[in-house]
C-alpha positions in Angstrom: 39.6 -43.1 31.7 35.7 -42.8 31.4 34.1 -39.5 31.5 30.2 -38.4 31.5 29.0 -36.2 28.7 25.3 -34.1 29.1 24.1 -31.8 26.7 21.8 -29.9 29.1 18.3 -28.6 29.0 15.8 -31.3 29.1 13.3 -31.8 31.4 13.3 -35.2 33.4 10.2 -37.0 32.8 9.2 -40.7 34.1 10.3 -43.2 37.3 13.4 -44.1 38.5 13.3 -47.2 40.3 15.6 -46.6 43.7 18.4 -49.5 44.4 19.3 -50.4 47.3 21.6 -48.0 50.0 25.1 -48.2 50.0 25.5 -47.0 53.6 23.3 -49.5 54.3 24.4 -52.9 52.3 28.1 -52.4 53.9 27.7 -52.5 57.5 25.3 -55.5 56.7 28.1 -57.3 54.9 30.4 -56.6 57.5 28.1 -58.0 59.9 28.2 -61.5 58.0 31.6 -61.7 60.1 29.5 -62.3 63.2 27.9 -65.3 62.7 29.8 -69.3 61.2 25.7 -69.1 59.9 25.0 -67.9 56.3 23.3 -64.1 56.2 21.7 -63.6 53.1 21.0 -60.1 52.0 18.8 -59.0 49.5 18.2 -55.4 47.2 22.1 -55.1 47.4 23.0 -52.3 44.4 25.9 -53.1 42.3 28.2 -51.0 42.8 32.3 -50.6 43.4 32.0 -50.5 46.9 29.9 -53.4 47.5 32.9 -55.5 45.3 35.2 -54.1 47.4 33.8 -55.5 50.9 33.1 -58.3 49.5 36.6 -59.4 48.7 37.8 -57.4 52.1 35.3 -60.5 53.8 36.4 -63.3 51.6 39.8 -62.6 52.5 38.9 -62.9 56.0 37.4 -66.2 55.3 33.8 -65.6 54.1 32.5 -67.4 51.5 30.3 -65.2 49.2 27.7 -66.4 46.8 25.8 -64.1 44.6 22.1 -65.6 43.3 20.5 -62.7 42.1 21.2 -60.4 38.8 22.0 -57.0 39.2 19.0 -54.7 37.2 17.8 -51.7 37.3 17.7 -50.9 40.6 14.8 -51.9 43.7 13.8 -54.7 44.7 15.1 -56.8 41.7 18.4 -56.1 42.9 21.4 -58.8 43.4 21.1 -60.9 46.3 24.3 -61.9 48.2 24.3 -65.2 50.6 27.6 -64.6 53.1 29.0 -67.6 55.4 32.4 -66.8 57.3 32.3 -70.5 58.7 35.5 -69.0 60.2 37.8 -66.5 60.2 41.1 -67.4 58.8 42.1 -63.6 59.2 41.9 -61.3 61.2 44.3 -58.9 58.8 42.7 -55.9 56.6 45.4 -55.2 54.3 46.0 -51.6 53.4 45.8 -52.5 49.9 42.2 -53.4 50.7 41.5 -50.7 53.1 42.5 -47.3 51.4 39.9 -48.3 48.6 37.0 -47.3 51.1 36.8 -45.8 54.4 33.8 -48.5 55.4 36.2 -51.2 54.9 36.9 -50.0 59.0 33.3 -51.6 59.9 35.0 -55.1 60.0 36.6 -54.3 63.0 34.0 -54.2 66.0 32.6 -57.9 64.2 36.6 -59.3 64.3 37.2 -58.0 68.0 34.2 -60.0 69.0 33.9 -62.9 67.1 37.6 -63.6 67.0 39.2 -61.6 69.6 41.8 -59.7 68.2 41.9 -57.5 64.5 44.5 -55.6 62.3 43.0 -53.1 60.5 44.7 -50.8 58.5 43.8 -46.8 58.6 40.9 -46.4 55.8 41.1 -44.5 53.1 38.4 -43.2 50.6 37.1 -40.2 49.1 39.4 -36.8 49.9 36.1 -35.0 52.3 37.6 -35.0 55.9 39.9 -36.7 58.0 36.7 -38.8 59.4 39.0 -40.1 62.3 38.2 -44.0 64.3 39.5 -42.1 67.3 35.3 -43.1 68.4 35.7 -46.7 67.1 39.1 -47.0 69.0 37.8 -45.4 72.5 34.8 -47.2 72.0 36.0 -50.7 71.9 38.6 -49.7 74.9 35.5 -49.2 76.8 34.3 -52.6 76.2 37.4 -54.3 77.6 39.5 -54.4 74.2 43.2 -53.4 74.1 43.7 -51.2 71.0 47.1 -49.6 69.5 48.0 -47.8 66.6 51.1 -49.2 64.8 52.5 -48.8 61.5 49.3 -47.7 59.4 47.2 -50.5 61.0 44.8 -50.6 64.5 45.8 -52.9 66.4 42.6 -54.8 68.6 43.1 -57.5 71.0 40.3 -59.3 73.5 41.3 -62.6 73.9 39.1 -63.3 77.2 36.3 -61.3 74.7 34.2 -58.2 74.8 32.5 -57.1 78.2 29.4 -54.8 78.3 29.8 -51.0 79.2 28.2 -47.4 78.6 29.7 -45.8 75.7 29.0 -42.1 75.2 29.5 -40.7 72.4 30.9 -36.8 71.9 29.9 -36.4 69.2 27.6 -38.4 66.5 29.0 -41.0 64.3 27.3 -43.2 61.9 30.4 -45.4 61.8 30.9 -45.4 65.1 27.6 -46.9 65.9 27.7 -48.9 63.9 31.1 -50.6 64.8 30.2 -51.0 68.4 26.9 -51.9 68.0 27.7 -55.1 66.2 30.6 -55.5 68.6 27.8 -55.4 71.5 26.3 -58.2 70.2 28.5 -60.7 71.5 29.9 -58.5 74.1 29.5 -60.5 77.7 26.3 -58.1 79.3 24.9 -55.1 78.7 26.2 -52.2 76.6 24.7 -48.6 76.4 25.5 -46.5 73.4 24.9 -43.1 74.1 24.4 -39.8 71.4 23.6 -43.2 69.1 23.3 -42.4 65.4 19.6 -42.6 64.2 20.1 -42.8 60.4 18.3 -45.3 59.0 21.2 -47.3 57.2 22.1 -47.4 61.4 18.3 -48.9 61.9 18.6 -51.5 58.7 21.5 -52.7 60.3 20.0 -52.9 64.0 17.1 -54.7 63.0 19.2 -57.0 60.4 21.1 -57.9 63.7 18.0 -58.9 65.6 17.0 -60.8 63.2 20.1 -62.8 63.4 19.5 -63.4 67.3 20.9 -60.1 68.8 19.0 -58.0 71.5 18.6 -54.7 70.9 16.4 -52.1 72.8 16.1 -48.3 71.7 16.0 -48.7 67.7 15.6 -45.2 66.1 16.7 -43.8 69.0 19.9 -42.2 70.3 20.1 -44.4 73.3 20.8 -48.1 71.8 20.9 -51.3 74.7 22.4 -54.2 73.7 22.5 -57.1 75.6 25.2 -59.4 74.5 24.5 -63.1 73.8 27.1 -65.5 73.3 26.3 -66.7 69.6 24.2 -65.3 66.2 23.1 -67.0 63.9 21.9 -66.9 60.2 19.2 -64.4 58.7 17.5 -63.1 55.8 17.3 -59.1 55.1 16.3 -57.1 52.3 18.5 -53.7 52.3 16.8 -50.3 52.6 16.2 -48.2 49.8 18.9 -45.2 49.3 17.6 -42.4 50.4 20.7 -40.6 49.1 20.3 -41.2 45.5 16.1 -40.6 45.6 17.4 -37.3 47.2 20.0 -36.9 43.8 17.2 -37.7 41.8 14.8 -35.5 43.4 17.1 -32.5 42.8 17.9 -33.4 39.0 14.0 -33.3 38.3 13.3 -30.3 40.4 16.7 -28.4 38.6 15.4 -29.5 35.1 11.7 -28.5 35.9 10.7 -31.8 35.4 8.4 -34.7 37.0 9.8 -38.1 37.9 8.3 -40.9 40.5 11.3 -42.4 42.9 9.7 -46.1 42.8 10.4 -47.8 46.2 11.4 -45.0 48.0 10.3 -44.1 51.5 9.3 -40.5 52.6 10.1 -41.5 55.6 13.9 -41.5 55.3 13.6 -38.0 53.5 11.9 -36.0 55.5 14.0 -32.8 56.0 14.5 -33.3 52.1 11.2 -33.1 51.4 10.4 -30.1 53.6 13.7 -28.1 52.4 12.4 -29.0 48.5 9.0 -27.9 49.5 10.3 -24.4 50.9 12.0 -24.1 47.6 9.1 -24.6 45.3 9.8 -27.9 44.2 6.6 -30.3 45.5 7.5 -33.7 47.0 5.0 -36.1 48.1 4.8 -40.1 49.0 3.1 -42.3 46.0 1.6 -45.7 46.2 4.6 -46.6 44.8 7.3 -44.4 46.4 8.0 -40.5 46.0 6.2 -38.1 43.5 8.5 -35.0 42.6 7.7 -32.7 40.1 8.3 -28.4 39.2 7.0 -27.0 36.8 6.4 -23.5 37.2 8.8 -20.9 37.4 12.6 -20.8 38.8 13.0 -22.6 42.5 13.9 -20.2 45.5 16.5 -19.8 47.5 16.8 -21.8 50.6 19.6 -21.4 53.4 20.1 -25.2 55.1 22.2 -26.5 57.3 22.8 -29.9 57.5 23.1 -32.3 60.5 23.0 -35.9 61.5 19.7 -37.5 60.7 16.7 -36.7 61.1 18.3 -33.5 59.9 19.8 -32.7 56.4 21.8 -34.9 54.9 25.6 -34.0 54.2 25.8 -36.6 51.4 22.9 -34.3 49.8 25.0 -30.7 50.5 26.4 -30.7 47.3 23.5 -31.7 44.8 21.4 -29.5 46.6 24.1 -26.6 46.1 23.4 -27.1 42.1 20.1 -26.8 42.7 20.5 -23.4 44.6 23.2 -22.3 41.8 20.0 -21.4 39.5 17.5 -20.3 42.3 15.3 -17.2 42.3 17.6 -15.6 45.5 20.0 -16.5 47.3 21.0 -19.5 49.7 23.4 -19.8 52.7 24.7 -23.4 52.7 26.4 -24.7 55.9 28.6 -28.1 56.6 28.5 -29.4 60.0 29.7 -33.1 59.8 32.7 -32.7 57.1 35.4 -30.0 57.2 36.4 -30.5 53.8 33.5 -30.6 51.5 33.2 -27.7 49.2 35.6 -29.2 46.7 32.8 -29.1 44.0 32.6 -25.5 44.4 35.0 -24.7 42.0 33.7 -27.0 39.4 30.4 -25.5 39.7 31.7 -22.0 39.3 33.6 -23.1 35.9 29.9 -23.6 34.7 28.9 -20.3 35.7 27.3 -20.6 39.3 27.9 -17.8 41.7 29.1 -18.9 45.2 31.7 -17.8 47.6 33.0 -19.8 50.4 33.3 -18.8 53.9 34.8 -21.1 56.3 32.1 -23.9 56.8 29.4 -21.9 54.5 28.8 -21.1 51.0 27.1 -18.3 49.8 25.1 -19.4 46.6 23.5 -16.5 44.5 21.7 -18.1 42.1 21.6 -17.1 38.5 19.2 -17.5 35.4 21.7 -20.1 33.9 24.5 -22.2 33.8 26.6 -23.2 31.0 28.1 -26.5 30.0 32.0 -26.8 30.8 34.6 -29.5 31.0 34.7 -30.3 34.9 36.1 -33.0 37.4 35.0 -34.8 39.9 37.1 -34.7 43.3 34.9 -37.2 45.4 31.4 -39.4 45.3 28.8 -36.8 45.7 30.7 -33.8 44.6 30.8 -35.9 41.0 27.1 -35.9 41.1 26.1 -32.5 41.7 28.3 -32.3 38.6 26.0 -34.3 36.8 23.0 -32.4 38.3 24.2 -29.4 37.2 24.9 -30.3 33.7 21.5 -31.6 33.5 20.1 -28.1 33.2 22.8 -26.3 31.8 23.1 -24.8 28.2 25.4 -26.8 26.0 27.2 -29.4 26.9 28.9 -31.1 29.9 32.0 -32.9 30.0 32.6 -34.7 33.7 35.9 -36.7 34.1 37.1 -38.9 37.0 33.7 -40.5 37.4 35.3 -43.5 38.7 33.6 -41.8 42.2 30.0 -42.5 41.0 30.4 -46.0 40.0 31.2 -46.3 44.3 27.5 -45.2 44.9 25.5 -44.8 41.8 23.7 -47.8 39.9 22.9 -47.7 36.3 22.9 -43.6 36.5 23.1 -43.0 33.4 20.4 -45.5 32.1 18.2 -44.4 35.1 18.6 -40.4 33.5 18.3 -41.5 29.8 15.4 -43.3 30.9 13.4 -40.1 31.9 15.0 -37.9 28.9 18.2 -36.5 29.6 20.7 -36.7 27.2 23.7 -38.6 28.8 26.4 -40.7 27.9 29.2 -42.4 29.3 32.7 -41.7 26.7 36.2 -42.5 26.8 
């Protein structure tokens, strides 16, 4: 099995070109499933999980075409042309499935455009229970009948979807997502209420209006959709991950290095940006994407808190908590969205970080220095505040199970390398 080995202490100096966002590339894909037209999607990164939906939708029927290479990242990226002419299944298997939790986003598109899914329970990284109990009482509200049975859900409208106000209790990217794209062909008008704003949720809105739906109340938490009785086929370029310019950002600003984030948007980043800025670290928008450089003296400890967009990112709690392992201070860390995501905590600590846990918050008192140490990787981004931390630790790193970064990481290696960090990828 591959592992990741740093020998720490260099600064990171030069660009990293951003690829395109996971989050955002899946529910796209799964959205191909609306339409008998072909949806072609550009800047797609290649990564595990993208390979994964892709033979999730061919098995339901899709034909998949890829006529781009994958490079290094941005807008060179692999382009994917997807045409489910028809669905000749409406089954996600389990073997499928339990690969990745957003395999679940095929089942608002199925329900709609076919009238009836079997989807198994999703699997995916170990972070929370991230229950569809929202997907399921969602698409009950829009007319569907939905029952759990033997690992799978069970969805069944065959007179189709009818419109209705959907509130949600509580915010959920997934959620959204999944009866937003049901909406679309949902007979009148549907309200989703406490909508999710993150932009991977906006890519997917506007990809969807391009491809004939109507959709008022983009970027906001109040999302109409009127329901029309066919889509058609579109062309859409995928947003640029804001969760790996945010990994990147933290590996310069831990390293005391400078590095440009080429086709990033400041835009996305915000609370990043201001959190980094509070800590020393200077963030600023480029012709060309996102400047981020420190070098003065040790960053400062920063208590955060992080939230559904446009607040903190969750998928950015742990690299960030590398970062505050070697502040001047210390830092109060708190996880709202997932009960289960201080795993890292005790990796970091092998390499010399001091942080205790307290229910949903970490203490971090941060220290002059870490040390190199033979870790492992429990789940996606707990792997890469790994790598983060080893960046800037004395001596030499050794990361195993990093199977998790090839799910949401392009090239990361060669992108680090690139700007002077001595990494490898060993057996």
């Amino acid at each position: 099995m591959d592992k990741i080995r740093i020998r720490g202490g260099r600064p990171l100096h030069g660009e990293i070109a951003i690829s395109g966002a996971k989050n955002a590339a899946l529910p796209l894909m799964a959205a191909s499933l609306l339409s008998d037209e072909t949806l072609t999607l550009s800047n797609l990164p290649h990564l595990v999980d993208i390979t994964t939906l892709a033979n999730l939708l061919v098995q339901h029927g899709a034909e998949i075409r890829m006529n781009g290479a994958a490079g290094n990242g941005g807008h060179t990226g692999r382009v994917l042309e997807l045409r489910a002419r028809d669905i000749v299944s409406t089954r996600a298997p389990y073997d499928l499935v339990r690969k990745m939790r957003a395999s679940v986003l095929v089942l608002g598109p199925l329900v709609a455009r076919a009238g009836r899914a079997e989807v198994s329970l999703p699997g995916g990284c170990a972070i929370g229970t991230r229950p569809v109990d929202l997907h399921i009482k969602g698409l009950n509200l829009l007319g569907a009948e939905v029952e759990l049975r033997e690992g799978y859900i069970h969805a069944r409208a065959p007179r189709g979807l009818v419109g209705a106000e959907v509130v949600f209790p509580a915010v959920s990217v997934g959620a959204t997502e999944n009866l937003m794209m049901a909406a679309t062909l949902a007979r009148g008008e549907t309200r989703l209420v406490n909508a999710a704003r993150e932009p991977e949720v906006t890519d997917l809105a506007h990809c969807l209006v391009k491809m004939g739906a109507r959709i008022k109340g983009i970027g906001t938490d109040t999302l109409t959709i009127h329901g029309v009785e066919r889509l058609h086929g579109a062309e859409h370029g995928v947003i640029p991950d804001r969760i790996e310019a945010g990994t990147y950002a933290m590996a310069a600003a831990i390293t005391g290095g400078e590095v440009e984030l080429l086709g990033a948007r400041l835009e996305h980043m915000r609370a990043v940006a201001e959190l980094l800025g509070e800590a020393g670290v200077s963030v600023r928008e480029s012709e060309r994407g996102i400047h981020v450089t420190r070098t003065g003296g040790p960053v400062r400890g920063v208590d955060v808190m992080t939230e559904p967009f446009p607040g903190f990112p969750t998928d950015l709690q742990a690299q960030f908590m590398a970062l505050m392992a070697l502040a001047d201070g210390a830092a109060m860390i708190t996880e709202t969205i997932f009960e289960n995501r201080f795993m890292h905590v005790p990796e970091l600590c092998r390499m010399g970080a001091n942080i205790n846990v307290h229910g949903a918050s970490a203490m971090v008192r941060g220290r002059p220095a870490l040390t190199g140490a033979e870790v492992m990787a429990t789940d996606l981004r707990a792997s890469v505040s790994l790598v983060v931390a080893g960046l800037a630790a004395r001596g030499e790193t050794i990361i195993n199970r990093v199977y998790h970064l090839d799910r949401g990481y392009e090239g990361l290696e060669a992108k680090l390398a690139a700007c002077g960090a001595d990494i490898e990828r060993i057996q």
